[in-house]
C-alpha positions in Angstrom: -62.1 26.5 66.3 -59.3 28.2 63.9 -58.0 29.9 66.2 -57.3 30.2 70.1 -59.6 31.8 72.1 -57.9 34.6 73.4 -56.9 35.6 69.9 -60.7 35.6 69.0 -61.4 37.2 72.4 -58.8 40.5 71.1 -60.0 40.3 67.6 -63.7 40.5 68.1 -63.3 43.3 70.7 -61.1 45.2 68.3 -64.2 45.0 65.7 -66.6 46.0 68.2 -68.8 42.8 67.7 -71.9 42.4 70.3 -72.1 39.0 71.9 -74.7 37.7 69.6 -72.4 38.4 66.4 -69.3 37.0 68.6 -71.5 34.2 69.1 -72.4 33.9 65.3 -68.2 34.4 64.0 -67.8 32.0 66.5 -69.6 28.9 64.8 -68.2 30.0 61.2 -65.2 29.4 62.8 -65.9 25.8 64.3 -67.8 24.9 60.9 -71.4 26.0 61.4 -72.1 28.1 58.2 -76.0 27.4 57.4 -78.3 29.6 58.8 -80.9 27.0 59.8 -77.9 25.1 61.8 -76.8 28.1 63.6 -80.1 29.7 64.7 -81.1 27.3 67.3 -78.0 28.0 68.9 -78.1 31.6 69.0 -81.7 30.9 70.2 -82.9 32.5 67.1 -84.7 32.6 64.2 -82.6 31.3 61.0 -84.4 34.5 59.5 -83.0 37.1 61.7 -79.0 35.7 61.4 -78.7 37.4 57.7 -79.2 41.0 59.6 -76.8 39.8 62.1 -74.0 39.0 59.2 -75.1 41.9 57.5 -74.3 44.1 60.3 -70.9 42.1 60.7 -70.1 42.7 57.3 -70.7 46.6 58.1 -68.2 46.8 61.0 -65.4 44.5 59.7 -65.7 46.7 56.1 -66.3 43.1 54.3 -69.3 41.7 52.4 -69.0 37.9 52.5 -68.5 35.4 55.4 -65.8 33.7 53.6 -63.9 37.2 53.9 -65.1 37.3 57.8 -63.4 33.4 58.2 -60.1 34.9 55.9 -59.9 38.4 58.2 -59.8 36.2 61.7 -57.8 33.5 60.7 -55.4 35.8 59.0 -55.2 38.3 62.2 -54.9 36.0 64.4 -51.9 34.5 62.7 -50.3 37.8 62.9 -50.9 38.6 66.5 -47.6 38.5 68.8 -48.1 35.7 70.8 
C-alpha cells in the first residue's frame, strides 16, 4: 500500500468512508483498479462497485479515482508523524 496503515486508518475516518468503500480505497491503493478484479473481493458484484466510487467521489468532493489515489497519498504525506 502507498501509505501506512494508520495514516489510512485517520484519513478514511476523517472522510466518513463505510467499511465497504475503505475496503474499495484500500485496493486502489495496493493496485487493484478494475472493477471485475476488485469485486470478488469485496464479495460483490463488479456492477455494484461504480455506486460505491460514486458515493466516494460524493464525500471526498472529487470525481475520479485517480483524484481519490492523489487526495490519500498527498494527506497522508502531510500528516505529523
Amino acid at each position: 500500500m502507498l501509505i501506512s496503515e494508520r495514516r489510512f486508518d485517520l484519513l478514511s475516518g476523517q472522510y466518513q468512508l463505510s467499511p465497504t468503500q475503505r475496503e474499495l480505497v484500500r485496493h486502489l491503493l495496493c493496485g487493484i483498479v478494475r472493477d471485475r478484479d476488485v469485486a470478488p473481493l469485496l464479495k460483490s458484484s463488479p456492477r455494484t462497485i461504480p455506486v460505491h466510487w460514486e458515493r466516494i467521489f460524493k464525500k471526498m468532493h472529487l470525481a475520479t479515482r485517480a483524484e481519490v489515489l492523489h487526495r490519500f497519498v498527498a494527506d497522508a504525506k502531510t500528516m505529523r508523524p
